[in-house]
LUMMARSE-454505 format. One record per residue (C-alpha): residue in three letters; x, z, y; residue number from 1. Coordinates in nm, 2 decimals, always signed. Layout:
// residues N
<pase type="ala" u="X" w="Z" v="Y" seq="NUM"/>
...
//
This chain:
// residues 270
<pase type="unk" u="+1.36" w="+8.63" v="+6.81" seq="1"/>
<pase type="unk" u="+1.17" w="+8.48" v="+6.53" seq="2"/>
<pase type="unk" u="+0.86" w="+8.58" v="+6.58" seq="3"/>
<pase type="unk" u="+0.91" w="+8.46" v="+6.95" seq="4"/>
<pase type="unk" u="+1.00" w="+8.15" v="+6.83" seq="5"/>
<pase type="unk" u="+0.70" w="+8.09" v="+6.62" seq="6"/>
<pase type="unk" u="+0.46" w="+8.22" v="+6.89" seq="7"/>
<pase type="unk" u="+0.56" w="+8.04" v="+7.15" seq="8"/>
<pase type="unk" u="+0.56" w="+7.68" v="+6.88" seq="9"/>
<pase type="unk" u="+0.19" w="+7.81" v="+6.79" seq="10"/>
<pase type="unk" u="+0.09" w="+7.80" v="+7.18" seq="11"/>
<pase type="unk" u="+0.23" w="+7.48" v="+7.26" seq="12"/>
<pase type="unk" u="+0.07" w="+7.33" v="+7.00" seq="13"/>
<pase type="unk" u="-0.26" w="+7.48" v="+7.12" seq="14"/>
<pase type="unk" u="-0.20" w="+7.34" v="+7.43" seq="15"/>
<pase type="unk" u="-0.14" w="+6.96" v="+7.33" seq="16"/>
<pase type="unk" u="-0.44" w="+6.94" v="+7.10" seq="17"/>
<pase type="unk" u="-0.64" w="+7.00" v="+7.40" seq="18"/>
<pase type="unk" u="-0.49" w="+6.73" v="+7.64" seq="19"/>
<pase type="unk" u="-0.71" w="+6.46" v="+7.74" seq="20"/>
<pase type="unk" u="-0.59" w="+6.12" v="+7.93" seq="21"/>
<pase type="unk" u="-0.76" w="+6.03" v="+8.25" seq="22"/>
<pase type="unk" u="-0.82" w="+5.70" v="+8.34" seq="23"/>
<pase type="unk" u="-0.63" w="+5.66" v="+8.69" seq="24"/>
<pase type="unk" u="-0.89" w="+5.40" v="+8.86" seq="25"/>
<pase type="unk" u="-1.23" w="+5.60" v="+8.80" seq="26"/>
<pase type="unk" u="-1.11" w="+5.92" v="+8.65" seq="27"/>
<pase type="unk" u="-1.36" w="+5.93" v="+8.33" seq="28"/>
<pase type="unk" u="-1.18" w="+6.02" v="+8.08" seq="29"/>
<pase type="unk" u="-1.21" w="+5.89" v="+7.68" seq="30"/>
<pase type="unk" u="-1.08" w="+6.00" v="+7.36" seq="31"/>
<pase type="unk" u="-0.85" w="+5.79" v="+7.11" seq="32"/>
<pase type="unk" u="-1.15" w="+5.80" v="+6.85" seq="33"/>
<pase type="unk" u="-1.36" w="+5.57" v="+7.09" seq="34"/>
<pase type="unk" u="-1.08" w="+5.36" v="+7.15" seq="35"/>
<pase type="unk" u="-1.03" w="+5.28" v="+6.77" seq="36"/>
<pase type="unk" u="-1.41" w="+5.26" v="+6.71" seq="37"/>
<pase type="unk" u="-1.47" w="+5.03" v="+7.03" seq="38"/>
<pase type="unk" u="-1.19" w="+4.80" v="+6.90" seq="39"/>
<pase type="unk" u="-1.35" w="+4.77" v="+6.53" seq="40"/>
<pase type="unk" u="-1.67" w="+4.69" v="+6.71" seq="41"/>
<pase type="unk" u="-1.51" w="+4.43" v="+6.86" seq="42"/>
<pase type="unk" u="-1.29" w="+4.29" v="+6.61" seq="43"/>
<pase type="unk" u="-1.61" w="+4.25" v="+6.39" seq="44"/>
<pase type="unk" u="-1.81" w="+4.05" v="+6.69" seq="45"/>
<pase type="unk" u="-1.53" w="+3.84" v="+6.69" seq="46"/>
<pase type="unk" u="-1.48" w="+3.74" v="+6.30" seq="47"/>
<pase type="unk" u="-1.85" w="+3.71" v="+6.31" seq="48"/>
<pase type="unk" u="-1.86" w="+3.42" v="+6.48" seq="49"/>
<pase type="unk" u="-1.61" w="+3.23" v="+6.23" seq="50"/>
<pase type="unk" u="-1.77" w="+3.44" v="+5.87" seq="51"/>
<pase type="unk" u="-1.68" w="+3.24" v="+5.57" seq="52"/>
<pase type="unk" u="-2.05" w="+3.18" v="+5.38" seq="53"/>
<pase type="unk" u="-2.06" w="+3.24" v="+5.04" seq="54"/>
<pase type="unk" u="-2.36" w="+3.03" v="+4.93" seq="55"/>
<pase type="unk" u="-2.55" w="+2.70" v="+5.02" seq="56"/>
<pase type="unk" u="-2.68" w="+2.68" v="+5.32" seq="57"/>
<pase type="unk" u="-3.09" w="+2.62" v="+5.40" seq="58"/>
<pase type="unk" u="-3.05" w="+2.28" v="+5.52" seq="59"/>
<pase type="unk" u="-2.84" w="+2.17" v="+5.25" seq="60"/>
<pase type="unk" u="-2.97" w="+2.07" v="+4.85" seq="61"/>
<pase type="unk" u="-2.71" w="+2.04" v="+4.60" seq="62"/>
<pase type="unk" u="-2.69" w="+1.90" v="+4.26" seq="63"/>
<pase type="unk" u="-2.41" w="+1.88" v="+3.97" seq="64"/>
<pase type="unk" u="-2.43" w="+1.64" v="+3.71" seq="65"/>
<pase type="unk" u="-2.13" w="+1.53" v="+3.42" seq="66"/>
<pase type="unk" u="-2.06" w="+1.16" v="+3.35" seq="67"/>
<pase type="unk" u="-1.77" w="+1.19" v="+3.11" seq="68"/>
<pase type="unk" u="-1.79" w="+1.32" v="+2.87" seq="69"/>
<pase type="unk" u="-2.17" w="+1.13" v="+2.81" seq="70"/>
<pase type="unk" u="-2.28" w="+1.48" v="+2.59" seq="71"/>
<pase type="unk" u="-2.10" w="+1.76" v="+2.83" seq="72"/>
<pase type="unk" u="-2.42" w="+1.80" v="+3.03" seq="73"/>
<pase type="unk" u="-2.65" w="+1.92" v="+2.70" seq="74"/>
<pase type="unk" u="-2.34" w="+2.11" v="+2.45" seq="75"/>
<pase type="unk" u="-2.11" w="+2.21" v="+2.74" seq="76"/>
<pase type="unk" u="-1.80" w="+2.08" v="+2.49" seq="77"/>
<pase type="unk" u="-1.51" w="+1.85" v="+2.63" seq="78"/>
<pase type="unk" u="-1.24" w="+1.68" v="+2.38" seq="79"/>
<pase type="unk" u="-0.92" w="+1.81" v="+2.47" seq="80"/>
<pase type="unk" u="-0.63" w="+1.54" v="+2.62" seq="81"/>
<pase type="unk" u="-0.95" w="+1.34" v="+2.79" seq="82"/>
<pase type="unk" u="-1.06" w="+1.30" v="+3.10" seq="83"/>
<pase type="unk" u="-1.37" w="+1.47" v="+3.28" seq="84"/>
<pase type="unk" u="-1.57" w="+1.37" v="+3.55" seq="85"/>
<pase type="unk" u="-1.81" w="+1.52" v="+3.76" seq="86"/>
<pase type="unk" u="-2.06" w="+1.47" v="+4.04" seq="87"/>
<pase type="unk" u="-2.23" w="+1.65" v="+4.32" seq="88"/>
<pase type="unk" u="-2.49" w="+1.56" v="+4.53" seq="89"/>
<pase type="unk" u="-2.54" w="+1.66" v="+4.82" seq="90"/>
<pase type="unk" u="-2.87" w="+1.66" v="+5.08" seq="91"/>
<pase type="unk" u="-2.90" w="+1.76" v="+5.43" seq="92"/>
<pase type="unk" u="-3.27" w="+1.88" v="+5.50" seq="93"/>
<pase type="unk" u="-3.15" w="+2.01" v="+5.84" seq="94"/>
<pase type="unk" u="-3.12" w="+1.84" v="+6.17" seq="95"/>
<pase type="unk" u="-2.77" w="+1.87" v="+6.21" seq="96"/>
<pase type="unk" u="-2.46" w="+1.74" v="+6.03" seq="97"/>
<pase type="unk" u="-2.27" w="+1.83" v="+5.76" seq="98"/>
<pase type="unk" u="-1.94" w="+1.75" v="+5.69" seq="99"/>
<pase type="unk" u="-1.79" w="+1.79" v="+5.28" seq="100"/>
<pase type="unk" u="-1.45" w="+1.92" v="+5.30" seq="101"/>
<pase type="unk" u="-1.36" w="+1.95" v="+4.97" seq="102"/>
<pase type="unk" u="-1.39" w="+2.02" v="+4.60" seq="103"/>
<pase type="unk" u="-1.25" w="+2.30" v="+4.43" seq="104"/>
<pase type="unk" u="-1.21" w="+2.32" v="+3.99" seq="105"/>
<pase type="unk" u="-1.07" w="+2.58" v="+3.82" seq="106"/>
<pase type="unk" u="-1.04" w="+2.73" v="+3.46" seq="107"/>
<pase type="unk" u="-1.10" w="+3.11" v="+3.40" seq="108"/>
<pase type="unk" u="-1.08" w="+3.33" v="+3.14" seq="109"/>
<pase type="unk" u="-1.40" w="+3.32" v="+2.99" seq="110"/>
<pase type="unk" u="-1.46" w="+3.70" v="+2.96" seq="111"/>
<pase type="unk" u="-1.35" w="+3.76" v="+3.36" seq="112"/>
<pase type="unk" u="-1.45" w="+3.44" v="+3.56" seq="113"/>
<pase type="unk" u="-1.21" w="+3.65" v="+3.81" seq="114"/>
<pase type="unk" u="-0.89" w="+3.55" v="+3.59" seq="115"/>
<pase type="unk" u="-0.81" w="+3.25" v="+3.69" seq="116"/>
<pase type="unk" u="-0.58" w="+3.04" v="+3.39" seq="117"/>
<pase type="unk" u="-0.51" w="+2.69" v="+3.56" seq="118"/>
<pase type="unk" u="-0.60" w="+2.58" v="+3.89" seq="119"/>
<pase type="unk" u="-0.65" w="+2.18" v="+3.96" seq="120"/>
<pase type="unk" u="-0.58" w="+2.00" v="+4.29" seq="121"/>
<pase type="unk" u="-0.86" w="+2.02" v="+4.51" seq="122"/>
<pase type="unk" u="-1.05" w="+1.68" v="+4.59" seq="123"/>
<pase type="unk" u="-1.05" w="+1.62" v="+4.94" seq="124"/>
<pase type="unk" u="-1.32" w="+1.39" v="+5.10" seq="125"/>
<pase type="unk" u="-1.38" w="+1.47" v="+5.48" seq="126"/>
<pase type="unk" u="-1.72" w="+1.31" v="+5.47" seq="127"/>
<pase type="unk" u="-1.98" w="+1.33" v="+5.74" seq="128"/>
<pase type="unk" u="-2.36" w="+1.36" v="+5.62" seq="129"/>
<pase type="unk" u="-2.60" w="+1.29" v="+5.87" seq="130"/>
<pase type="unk" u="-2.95" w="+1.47" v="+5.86" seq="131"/>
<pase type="unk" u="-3.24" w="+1.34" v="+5.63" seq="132"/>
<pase type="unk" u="-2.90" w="+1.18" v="+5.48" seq="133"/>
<pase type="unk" u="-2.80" w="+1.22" v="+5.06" seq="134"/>
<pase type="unk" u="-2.43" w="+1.17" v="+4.99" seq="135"/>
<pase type="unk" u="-2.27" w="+1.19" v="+4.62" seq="136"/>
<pase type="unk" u="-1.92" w="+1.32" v="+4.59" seq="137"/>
<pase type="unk" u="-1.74" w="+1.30" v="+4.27" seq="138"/>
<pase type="unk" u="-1.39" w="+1.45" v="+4.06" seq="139"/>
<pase type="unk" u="-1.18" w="+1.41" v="+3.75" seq="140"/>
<pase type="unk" u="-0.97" w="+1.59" v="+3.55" seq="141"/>
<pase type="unk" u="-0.83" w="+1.58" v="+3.25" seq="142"/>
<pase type="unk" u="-0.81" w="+1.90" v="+2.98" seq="143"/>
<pase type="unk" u="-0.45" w="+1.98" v="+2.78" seq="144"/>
<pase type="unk" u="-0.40" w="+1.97" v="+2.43" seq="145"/>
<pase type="unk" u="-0.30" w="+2.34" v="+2.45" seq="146"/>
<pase type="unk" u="-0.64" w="+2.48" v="+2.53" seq="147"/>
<pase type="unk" u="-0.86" w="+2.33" v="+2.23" seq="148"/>
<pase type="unk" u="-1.06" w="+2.52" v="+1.97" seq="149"/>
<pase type="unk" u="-1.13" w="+2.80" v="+2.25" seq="150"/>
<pase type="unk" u="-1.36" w="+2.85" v="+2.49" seq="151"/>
<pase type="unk" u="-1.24" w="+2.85" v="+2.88" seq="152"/>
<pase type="unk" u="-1.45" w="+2.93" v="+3.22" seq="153"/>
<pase type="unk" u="-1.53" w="+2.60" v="+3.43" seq="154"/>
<pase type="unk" u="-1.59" w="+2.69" v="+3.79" seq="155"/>
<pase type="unk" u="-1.64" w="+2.41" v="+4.06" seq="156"/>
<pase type="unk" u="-1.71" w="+2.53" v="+4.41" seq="157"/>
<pase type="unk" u="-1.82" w="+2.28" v="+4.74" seq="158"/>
<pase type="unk" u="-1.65" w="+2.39" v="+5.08" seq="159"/>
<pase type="unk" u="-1.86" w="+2.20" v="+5.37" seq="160"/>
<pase type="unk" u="-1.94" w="+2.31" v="+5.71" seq="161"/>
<pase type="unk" u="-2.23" w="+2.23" v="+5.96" seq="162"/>
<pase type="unk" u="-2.21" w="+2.10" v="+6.34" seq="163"/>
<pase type="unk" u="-2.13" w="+2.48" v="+6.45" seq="164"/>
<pase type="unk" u="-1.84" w="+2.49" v="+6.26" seq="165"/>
<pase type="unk" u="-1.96" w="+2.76" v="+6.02" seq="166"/>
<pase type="unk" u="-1.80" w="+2.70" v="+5.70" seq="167"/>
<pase type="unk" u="-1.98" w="+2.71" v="+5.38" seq="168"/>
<pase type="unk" u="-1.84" w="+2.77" v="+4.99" seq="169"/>
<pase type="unk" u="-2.19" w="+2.68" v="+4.78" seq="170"/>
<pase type="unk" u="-2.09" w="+2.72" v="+4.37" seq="171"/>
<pase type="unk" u="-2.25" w="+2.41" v="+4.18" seq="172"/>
<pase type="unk" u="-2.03" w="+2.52" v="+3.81" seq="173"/>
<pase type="unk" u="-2.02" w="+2.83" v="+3.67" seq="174"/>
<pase type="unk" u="-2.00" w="+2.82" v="+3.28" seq="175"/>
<pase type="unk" u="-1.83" w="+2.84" v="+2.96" seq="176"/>
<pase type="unk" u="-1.72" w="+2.52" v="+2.78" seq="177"/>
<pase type="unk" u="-1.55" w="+2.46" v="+2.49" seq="178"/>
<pase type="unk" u="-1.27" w="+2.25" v="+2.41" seq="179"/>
<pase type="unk" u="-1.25" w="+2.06" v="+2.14" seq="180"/>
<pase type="unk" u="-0.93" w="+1.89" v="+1.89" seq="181"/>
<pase type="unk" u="-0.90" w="+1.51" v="+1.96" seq="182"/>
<pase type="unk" u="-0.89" w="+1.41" v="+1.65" seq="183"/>
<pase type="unk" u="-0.84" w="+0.99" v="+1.73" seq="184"/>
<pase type="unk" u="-0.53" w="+1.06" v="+1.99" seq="185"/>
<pase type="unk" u="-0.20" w="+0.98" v="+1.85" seq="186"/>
<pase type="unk" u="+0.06" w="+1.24" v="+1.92" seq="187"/>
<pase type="unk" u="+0.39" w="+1.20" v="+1.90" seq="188"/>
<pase type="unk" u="+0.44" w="+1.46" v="+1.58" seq="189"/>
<pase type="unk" u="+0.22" w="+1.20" v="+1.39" seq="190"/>
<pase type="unk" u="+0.41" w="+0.93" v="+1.49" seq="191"/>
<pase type="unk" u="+0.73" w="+1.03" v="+1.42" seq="192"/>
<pase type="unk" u="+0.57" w="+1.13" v="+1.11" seq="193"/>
<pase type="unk" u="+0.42" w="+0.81" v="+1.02" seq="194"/>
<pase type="unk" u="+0.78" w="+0.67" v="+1.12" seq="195"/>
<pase type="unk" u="+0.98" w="+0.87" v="+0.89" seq="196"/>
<pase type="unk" u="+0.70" w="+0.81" v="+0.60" seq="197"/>
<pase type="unk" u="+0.78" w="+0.44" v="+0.65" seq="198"/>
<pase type="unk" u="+1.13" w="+0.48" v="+0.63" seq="199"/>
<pase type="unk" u="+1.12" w="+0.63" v="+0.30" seq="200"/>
<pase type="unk" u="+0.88" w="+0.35" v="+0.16" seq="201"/>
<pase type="unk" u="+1.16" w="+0.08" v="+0.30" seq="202"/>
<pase type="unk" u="+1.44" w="+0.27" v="+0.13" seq="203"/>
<pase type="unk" u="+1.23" w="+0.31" v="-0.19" seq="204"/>
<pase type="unk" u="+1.15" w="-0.09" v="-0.20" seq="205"/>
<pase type="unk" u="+1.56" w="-0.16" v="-0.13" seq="206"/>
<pase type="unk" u="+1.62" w="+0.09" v="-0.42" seq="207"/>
<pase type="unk" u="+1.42" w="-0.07" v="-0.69" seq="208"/>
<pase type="unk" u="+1.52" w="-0.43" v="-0.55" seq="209"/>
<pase type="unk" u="+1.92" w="-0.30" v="-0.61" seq="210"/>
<pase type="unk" u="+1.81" w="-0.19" v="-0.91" seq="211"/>
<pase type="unk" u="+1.67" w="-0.52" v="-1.04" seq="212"/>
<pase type="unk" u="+1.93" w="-0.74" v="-0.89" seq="213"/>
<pase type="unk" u="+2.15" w="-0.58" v="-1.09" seq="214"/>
<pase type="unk" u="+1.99" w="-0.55" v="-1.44" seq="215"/>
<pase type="unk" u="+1.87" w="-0.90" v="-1.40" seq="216"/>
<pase type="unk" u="+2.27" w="-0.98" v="-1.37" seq="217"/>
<pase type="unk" u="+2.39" w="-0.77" v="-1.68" seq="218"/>
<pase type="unk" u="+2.09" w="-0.96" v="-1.89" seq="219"/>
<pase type="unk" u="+2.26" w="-1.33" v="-1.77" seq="220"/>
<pase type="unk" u="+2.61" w="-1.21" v="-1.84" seq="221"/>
<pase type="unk" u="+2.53" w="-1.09" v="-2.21" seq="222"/>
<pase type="unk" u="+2.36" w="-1.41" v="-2.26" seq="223"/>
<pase type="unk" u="+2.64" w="-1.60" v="-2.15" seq="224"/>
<pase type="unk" u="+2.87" w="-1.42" v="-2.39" seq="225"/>
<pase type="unk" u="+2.65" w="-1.52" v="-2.70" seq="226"/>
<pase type="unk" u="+2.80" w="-1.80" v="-2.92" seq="227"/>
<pase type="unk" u="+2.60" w="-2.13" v="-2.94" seq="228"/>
<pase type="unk" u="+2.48" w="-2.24" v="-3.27" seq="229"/>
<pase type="unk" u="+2.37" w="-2.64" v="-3.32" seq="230"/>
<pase type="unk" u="+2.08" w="-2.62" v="-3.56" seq="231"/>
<pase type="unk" u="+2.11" w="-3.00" v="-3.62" seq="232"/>
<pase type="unk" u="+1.85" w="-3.28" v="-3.66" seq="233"/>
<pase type="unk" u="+1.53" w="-3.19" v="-3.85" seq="234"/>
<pase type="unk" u="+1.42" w="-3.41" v="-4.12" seq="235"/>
<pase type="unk" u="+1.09" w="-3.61" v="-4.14" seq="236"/>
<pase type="unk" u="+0.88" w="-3.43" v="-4.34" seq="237"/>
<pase type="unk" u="+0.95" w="-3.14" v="-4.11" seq="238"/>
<pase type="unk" u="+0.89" w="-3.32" v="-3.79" seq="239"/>
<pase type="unk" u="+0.51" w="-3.21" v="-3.69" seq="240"/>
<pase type="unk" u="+0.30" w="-3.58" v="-3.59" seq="241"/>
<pase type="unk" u="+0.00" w="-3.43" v="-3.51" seq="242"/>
<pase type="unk" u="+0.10" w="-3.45" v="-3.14" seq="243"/>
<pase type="unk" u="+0.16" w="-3.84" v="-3.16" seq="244"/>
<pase type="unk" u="-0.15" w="-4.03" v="-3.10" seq="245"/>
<pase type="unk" u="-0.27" w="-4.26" v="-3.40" seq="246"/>
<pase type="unk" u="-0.25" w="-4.58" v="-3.18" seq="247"/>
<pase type="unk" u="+0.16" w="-4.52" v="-3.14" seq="248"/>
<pase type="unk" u="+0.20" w="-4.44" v="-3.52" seq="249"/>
<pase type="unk" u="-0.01" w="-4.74" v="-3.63" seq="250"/>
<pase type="unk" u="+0.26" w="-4.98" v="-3.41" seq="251"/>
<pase type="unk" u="+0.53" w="-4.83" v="-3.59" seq="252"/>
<pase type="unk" u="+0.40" w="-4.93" v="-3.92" seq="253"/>
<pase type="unk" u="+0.36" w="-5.28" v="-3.85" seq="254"/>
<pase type="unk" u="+0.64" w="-5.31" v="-3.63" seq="255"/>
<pase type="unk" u="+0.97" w="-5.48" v="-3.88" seq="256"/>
<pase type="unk" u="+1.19" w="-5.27" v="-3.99" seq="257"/>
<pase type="unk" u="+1.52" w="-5.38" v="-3.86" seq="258"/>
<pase type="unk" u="+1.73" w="-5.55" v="-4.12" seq="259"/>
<pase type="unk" u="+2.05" w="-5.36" v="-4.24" seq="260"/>
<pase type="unk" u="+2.36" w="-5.58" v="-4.17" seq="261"/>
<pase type="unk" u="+2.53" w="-5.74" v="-4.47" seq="262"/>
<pase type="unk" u="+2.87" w="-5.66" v="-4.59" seq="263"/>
<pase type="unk" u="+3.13" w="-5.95" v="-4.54" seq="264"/>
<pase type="unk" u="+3.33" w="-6.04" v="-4.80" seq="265"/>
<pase type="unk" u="+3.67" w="-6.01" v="-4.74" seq="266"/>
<pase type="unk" u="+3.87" w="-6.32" v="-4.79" seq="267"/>
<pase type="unk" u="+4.10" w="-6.41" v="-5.06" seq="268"/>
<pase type="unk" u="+4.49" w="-6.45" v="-4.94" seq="269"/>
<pase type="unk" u="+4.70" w="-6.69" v="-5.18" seq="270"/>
//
């Protein structure tokens, strides 16, 4: 029963391998390998028409050019926590127009441009350029604290597309830069720093000025406390007249000595 089994299993699978659909209208008859292969061929026909170029295109010139910072163009090295700004030129040669869609930045990971680390918001600008025309685009951005003292991947890309509708991704940026410590921004760790530093000086100067205040006090209270001893009148010949000027000394000379009063005599009583 088996083996009848398995024969019978063996010949209907013989039999279905070699079945073949006929078309019902003009009887030729095709294979589901044509299908498949006929459907990729037209699959491709039709994405062909809307293929994304990767490049510039022959009508189009395109230049890149840094404004901020004024040295990026020559070391290729942006402070960090500043802003960047770019432009791109762009010329149509072609007899057609162009219209810029957009601007795309990016930082990658400098040994695989394919790693992409931050992404920025694409610049949109939707601007027609007519033929024969030349049209300058430009972007900013500004680079975080957290990526200076090491190197990153800049990659700008230009998405445009011609009269036809054929759309174009042309790369104008594809370096290494280096980002540098801003050494002249004032974070907030120096500040509060700086604030704390002060804080101490202003607790210092109240410290000493306590101090004084109170020494100065114990100094006025023990000099209160001392007894007062007249030293008296000095006599002449101690009295120094070197100060006096001659002219007032001479007038006392010649002025008259004031006569001492007499004594009255007391009188007599009988």
């Amino acid at each position: 029963m088996k083996a009848t089994r398995v024969l019978c299993l063996i010949g209907f699978l013989l039999v279905a391998s070699g079945i073949r659909a006929e078309d019902p209208i003009d009887g030729e008859v095709t294979d589901d390998a044509g299908d498949v292969k006929a459907a990729a061929a037209g699959s491709a026909s039709a994405t062909e028409d809307d293929e994304l170029t990767i490049g510039a295109s022959p009508d189009a010139t395109l230049a890149f050019v840094f404004t901020m910072p004024a040295n990026a163009n020559h070391q290729r090295e942006f402070p960090a926590n500043r802003p960047v700004r770019y432009l791109i030129g762009f010329q149509n040669r072609g007899e057609k127009d162009f219209i810029i869609k957009s601007s795309e930045t990016s930082f990658r990971y400098p040994m695989d441009f394919n790693y992409h680390i931050q992404n920025f918001t694409q610049g949109q600008y939707n601007r027609r350029v007519a033929p024969k025309e030349e049209v300058t685009v430009d972007y900013s951005f500004f680079t975080h604290e957290s990526f200076a003292g090491r190197p990153l991947g800049l990659v700008v890309n230009l998405h445009y597309e011609d009269a036809e509708g054929r759309l174009y991704v042309n790369n104008v940026f594809n370096e290494t830069i280096t980002i540098l410590e801003d050494d002249s921004s004032f974070s907030t760790e120096t500040g509060f720093l700086y604030l704390v530093f002060a804080g101490f000086i202003v607790l210092a100067l109240f410290a000493v000025q306590h101090f004084l205040n109170k020494l100065s006090r114990k100094t006025g209270l023990q000099k209160k406390r001392q007894p007062q001893t007249e030293t008296g009148t000095t006599s002449g010949a101690e009295v120094d007249f070197e100060w006096i000027p001659r002219e007032v000394l001479k007038q006392n000379e010649k002025s008259p000595k004031p006569s001492s009063p007499k004594p009255r005599k007391a009188k007599k009583v009988d």
